[in-house]
C-alpha positions in Angstrom: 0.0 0.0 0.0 2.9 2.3 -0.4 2.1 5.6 -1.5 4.4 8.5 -2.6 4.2 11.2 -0.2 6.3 14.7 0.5 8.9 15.2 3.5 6.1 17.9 4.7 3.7 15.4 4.7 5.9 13.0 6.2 6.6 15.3 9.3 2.8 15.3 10.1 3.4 11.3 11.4 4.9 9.9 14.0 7.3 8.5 11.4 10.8 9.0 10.9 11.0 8.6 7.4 9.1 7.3 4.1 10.7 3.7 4.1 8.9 2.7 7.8 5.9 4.4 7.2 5.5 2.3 3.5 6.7 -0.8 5.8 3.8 0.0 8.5 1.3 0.5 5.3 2.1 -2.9 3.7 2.0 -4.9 7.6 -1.5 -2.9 7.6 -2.5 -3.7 4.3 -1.9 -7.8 4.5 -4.1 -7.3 7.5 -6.8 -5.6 5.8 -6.7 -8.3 2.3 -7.2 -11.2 5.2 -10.1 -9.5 6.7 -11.9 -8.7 3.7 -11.1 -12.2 1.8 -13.0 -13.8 5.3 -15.6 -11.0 4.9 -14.9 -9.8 8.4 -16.0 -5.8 7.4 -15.9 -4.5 10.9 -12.1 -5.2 11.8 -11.2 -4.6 8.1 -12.6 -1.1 8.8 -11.1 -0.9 12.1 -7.9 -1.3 9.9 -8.1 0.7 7.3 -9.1 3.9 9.3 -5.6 3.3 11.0 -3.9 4.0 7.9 -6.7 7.3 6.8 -5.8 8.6 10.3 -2.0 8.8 9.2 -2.9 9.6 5.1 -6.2 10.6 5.1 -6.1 10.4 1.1 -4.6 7.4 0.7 -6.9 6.2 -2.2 -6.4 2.4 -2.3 -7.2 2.9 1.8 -10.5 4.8 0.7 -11.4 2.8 -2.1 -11.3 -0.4 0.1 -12.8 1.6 3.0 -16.0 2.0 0.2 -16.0 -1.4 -0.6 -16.3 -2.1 3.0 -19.4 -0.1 3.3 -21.4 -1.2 0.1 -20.4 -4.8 1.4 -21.9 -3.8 5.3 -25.1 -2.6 3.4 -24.1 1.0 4.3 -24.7 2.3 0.6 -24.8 6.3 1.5 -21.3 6.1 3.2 -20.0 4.0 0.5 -21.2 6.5 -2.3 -19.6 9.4 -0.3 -16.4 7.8 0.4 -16.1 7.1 -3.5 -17.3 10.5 -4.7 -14.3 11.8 -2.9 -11.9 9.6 -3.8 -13.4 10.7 -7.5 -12.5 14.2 -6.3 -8.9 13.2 -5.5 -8.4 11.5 -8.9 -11.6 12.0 -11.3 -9.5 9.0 -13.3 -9.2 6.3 -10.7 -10.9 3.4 -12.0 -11.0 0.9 -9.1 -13.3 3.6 -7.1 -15.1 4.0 -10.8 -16.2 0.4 -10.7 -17.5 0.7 -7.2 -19.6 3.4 -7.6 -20.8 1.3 -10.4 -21.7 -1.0 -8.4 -22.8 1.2 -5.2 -25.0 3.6 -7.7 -26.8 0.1 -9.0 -27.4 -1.0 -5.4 -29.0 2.4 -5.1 -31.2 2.0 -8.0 -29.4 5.0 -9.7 -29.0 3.2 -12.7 -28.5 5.9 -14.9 -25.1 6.8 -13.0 -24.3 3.5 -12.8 -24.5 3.7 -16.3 -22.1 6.9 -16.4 -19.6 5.6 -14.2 -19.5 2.0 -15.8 -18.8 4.0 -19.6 -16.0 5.9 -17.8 -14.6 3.3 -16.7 -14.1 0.8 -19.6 -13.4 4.2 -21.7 -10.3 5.1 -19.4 -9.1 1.2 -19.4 -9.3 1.4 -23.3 -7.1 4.3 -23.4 -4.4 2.3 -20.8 -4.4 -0.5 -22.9 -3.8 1.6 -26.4 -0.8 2.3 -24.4 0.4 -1.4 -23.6 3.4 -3.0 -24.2 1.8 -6.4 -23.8 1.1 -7.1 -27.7 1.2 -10.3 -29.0 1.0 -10.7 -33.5 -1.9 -12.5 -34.3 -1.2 -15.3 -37.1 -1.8 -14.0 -40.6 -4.7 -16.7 -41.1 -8.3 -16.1 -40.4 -9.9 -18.5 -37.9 -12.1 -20.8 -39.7 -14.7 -22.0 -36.5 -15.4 -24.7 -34.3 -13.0 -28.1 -34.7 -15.0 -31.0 -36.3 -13.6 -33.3 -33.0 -15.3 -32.1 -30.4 -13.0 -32.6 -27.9 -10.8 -30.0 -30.0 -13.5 -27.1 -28.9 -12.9 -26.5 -25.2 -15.5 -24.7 -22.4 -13.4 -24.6 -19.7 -13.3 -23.9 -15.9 -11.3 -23.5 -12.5 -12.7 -25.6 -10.1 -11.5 -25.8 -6.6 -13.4 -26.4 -2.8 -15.5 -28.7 -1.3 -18.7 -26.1 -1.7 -21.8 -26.7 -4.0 -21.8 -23.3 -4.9 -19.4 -24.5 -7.9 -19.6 -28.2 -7.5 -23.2 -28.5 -8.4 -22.9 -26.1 -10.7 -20.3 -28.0 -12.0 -22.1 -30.9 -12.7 -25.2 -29.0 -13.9 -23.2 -27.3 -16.9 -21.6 -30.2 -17.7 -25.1 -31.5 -18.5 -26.5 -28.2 -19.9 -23.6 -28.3 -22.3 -25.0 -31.3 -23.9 -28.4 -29.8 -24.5 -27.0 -25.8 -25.6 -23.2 -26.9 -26.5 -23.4 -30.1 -28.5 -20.1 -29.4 -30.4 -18.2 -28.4 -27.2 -16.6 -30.5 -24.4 -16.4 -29.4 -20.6 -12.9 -29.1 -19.3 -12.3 -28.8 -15.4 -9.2 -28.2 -13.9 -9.2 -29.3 -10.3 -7.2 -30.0 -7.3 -7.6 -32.4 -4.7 -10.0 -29.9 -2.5 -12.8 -31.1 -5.0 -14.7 -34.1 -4.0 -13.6 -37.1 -5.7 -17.4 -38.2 -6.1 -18.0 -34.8 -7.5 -15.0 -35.7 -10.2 -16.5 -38.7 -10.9 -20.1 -37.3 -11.8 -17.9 -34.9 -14.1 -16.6 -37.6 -15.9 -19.5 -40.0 -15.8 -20.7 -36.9 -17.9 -18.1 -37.0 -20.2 -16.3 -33.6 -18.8 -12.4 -33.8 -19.1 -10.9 -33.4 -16.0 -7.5 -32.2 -15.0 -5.5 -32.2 -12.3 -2.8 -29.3 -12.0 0.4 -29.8 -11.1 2.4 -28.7 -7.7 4.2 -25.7 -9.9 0.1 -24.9 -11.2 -1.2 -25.4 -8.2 0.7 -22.5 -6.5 -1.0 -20.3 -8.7 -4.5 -18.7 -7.8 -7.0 -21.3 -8.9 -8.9 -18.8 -11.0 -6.0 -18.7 -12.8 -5.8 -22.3 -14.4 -8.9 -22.1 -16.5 -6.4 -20.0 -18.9 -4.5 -22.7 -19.7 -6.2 -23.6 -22.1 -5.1 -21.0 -24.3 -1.5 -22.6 -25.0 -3.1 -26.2 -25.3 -1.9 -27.5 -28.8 -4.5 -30.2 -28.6 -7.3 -27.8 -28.5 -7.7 -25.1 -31.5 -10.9 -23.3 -29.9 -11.9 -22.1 -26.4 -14.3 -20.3 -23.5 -13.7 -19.9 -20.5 -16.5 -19.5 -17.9 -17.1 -19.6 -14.1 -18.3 -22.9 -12.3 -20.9 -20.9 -9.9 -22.6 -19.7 -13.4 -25.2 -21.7 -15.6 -24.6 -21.9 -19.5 -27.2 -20.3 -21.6 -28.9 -20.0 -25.1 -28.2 -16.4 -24.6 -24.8 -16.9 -24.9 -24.7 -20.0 -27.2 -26.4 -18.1 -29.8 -23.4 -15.0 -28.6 -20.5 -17.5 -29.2 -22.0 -18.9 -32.5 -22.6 -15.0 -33.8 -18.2 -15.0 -32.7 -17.7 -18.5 -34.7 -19.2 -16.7 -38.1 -17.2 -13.2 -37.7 -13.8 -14.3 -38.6 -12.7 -12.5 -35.3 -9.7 -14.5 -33.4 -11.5 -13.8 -30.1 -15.2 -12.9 -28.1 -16.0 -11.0 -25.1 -19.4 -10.5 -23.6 -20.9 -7.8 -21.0 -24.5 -9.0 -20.2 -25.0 -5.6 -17.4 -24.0 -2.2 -16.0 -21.7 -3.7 -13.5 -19.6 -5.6 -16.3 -17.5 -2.4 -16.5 -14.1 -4.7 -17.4 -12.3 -5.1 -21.0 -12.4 -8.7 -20.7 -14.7 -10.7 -17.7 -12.9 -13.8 -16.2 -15.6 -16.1 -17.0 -17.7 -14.0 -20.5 -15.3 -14.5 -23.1 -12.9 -17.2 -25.8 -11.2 -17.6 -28.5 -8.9 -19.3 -30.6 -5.6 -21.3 -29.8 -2.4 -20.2 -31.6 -2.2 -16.3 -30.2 -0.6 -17.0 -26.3 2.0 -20.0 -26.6 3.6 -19.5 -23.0 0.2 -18.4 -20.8 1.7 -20.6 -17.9 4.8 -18.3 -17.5 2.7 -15.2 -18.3 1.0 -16.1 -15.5 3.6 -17.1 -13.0 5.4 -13.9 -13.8 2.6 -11.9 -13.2 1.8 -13.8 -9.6 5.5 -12.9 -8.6 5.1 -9.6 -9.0 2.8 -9.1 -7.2 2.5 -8.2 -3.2 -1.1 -8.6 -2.5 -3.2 -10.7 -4.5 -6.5 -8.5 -5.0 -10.3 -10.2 -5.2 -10.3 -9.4 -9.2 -6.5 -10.5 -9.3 -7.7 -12.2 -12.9 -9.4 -9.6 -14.5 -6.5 -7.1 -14.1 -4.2 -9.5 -15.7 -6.9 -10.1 -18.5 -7.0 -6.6 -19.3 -3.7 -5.4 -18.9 -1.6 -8.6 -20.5 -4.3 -9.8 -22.6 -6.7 -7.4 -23.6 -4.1 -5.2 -26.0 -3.3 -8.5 -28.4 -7.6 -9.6 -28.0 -8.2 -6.0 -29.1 -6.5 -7.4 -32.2 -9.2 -9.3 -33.5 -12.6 -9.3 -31.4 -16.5 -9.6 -31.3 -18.0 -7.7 -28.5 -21.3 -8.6 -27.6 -22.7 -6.2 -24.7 -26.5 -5.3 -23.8 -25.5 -1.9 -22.2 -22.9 -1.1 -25.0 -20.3 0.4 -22.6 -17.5 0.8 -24.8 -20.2 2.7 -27.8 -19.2 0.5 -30.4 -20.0 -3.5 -29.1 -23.1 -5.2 -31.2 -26.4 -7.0 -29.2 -26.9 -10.1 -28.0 -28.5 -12.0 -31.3 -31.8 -13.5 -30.9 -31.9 -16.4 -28.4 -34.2 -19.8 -27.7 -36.2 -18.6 -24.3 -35.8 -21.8 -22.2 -35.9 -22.4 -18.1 -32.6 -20.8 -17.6 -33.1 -17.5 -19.0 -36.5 -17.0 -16.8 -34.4 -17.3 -13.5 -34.8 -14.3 -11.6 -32.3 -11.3 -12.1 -31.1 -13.5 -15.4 -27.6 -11.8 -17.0 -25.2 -14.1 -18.0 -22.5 -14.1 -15.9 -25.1 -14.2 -13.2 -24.0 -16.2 -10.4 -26.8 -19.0 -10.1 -27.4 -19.3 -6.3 -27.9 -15.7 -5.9 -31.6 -16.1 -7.2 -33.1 -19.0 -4.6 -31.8 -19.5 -1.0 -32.3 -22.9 0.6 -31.7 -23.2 4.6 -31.8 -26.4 6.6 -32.6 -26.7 10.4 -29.9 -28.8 12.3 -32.0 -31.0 14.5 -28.5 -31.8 16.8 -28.0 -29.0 18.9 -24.8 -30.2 19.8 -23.1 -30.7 16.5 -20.3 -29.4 15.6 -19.6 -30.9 11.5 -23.0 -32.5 9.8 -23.0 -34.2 6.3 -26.2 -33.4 4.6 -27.9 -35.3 1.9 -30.0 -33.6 -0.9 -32.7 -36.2 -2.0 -35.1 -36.3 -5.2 -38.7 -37.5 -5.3 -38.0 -41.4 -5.6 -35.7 -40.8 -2.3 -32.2 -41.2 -4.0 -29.5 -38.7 -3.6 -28.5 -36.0 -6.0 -25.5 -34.9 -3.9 -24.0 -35.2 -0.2 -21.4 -32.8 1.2 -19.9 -32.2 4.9 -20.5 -28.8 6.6 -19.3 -27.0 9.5 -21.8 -25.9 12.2 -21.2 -23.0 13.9 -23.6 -21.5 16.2 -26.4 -21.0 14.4 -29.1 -24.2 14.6 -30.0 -22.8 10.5 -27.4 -22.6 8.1 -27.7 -22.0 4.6 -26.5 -24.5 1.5 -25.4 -22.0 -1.5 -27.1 -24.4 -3.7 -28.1 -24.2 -8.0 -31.4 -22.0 -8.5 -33.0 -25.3 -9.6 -32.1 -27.4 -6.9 -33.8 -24.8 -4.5 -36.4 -24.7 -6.8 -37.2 -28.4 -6.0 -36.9 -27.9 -2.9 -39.1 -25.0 -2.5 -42.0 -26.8 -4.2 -41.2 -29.9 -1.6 -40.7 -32.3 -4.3 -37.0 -32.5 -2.7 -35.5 -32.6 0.3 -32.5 -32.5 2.6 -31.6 -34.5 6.0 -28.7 -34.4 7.5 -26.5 -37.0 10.0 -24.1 -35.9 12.6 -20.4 -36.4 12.2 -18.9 -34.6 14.9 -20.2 -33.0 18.5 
């Protein structure tokens, strides 16, 4: 969190000169990216107001100060903090993107609007100025592979939660109904249940492990390997905790018919990024060493940042995808991106709050009551109608007798109508 400051400003501290304070800034700031990573808002507040009292415009300090206020539910706060950080630096695009979000929250859409357009417009102009450019090959992309297993859809997937590992599974057999010519690629580490691998492949999803030198990396990270795969020739990359769509099928065929080497899609007023982790593809050939890219960029950094991905995407990627792309984008941000084509209506696009991109358990919440007062680790069972078992997973209980299961919008669904249901078996008092 080091910040540049003046010898007048300096003597204003109890400090004795710029190297300790930067070295009391960056022991507060691994504090602060702890707190907020375990969503613990009050002490990462408690934090960051120790390092406004010393620099009370310290912007990454107000920025995450913001972020801790939208995130607490304390939307006015969070709005003022960011309007001045705007007045410190009207071209600051971390606190652009959370006003985004904050004015959205708000229901002041048409600022979110504003800010979201100011803030794809200012990261255009930073990547005009890269130095991260990559030739494209002279040839123009000819489509999909006729071997399916050539034409990749792939994801990170990590944990032991169903957030992702249900969701998992439920792509992998959505892309048989919406992706016939593509195959489901996982790559995994050992935190994922080995019965939830073994649905994935029973489904015909390719699953990989990474290695010890991958594994080091963030796992959001490893979906982007695909890009130097020689055995694949074309590529999307999405998030596990997000359903496939016709929306986006019909997106990603409009892509294969353009002659464009790559696709990104904004589906909202909050997808104020060049390229989103999980919304975009393209073809093999362009990025022949994206595991050192990667590695390098890791290194570099101090403090790995929530949307540590995206900032790689748009500052080492985006300049050579700029190349060659099809933007698709409902809010046309960037004032020159083309519609979403006309799309099948099916089950998934009449979820509630529908975007793609949309992360799928945000629409239904399902709860369970723990019977066992007294336990301390339960493993609960998800059942269908004729009483066999979708899915099983082990869970902590804390204090509360009702916890909530981030479980797929459909699942919930079932469950809601009473047509499934969940008991649960102690494993641990």
């Amino acid at each position: 969190m080091g910040l540049t400051i003046s010898l007048q400003q300096l003597k204003k501290t109890n400090f004795d000169s710029i190297q300790s304070l930067n070295d009391y800034l960056d022991q507060i700031s691994m504090q602060v990216r702890v707190a907020l990573d375990s969503c613990q808002w009050e002490k990462a507040e408690q934090l960051l107001n120790k390092i406004l009292t010393i620099l009370p415009e310290h912007l990454v300090a107000l920025s995450d100060l913001a972020y801790v206020k939208r995130k607490s539910n304390q939307l006015e706060e969070a709005y003022a903090i960011s309007l001045s950080v705007l007045a410190i630096d009207p071209n600051y695009v971390k606190i652009l993107d959370s006003l985004t979000t904050t004015c959205y929250q708000m229901k002041r859409f048409e600022e979110a609007l504003h800010y979201a357009k100011r803030s794809i417009r200012l990261k255009e102009q930073e990547a005009q100025q890269s130095t991260h450019l990559y030739s494209l090959p002279t040839a123009v992309p000819t489509g999909l592979s006729k071997e399916k297993a050539r034409n990749i859809i792939s994801y990170s997937l990590f944990g032991d939660s169903p957030r992702y590992c249900e969701c998992a599974v439920l792509n992998t057999q959505l892309a048989k109904q919406i992706y016939p010519e593509w195959t489901c690629r996982f790559y995994v580490d050992d935190t994922v249940p080995s019965m939830v691998i073994q649905r994935l492949k029973a489904l015909d999803a390719q699953v990989f492990f990474v290695d010890n030198d991958k594994s080091k990396n963030n796992g959001l990270f490893w979906r982007f390997l695909v890009m130097s795969d020689p055995n694949v020739d074309c590529f999307i990359i999405r998030d596990a905790d997000s359903l496939l769509s016709y929306k986006e099928k019909a997106a990603v065929d409009d892509w294969l018919q353009s002659g464009k080497w790559f696709h990104i899609m904004r589906d909202g007023i909050e997808h104020s990024e060049l390229i989103l982790a999980g919304m975009w593809g393209g073809y093999t050939g362009v990025f022949p060493h994206i595991q050192e890219m990667i590695q390098n960029r890791l290194e570099s950094l101090q403090i790995r940042g929530r949307t540590v991905d995206q900032v790689f995407l748009r500052e080492m990627i985006y300049p050579t995808v700029a190349q060659s792309v099809l933007i698709h984008d409902s809010r046309n941000l960037d004032g020159k991106s083309k519609a979403f084509p006309e799309f099948p209506l099916s089950d998934i696009e009449k979820i509630p709050y529908f975007h793609i991109g949309m992360i799928d358990i945000g629409a239904l919440h399902t709860s369970i009551y723990i019977k066992d007062k007294q336990a301390k680790r339960v493993r609960w069972y998800l059942k269908n109608e004729q009483d066999e078992t979708i899915c099983t997973y082990d869970l902590d209980v804390r204090s509360s007798e009702r916890v909530t299961i981030p479980l797929p919008y459909f699942y919930s669904l079932k469950i809601k109508e009473e047509k499934w249901h969940i008991h649960t078996e102690t494993l641990e008092q």
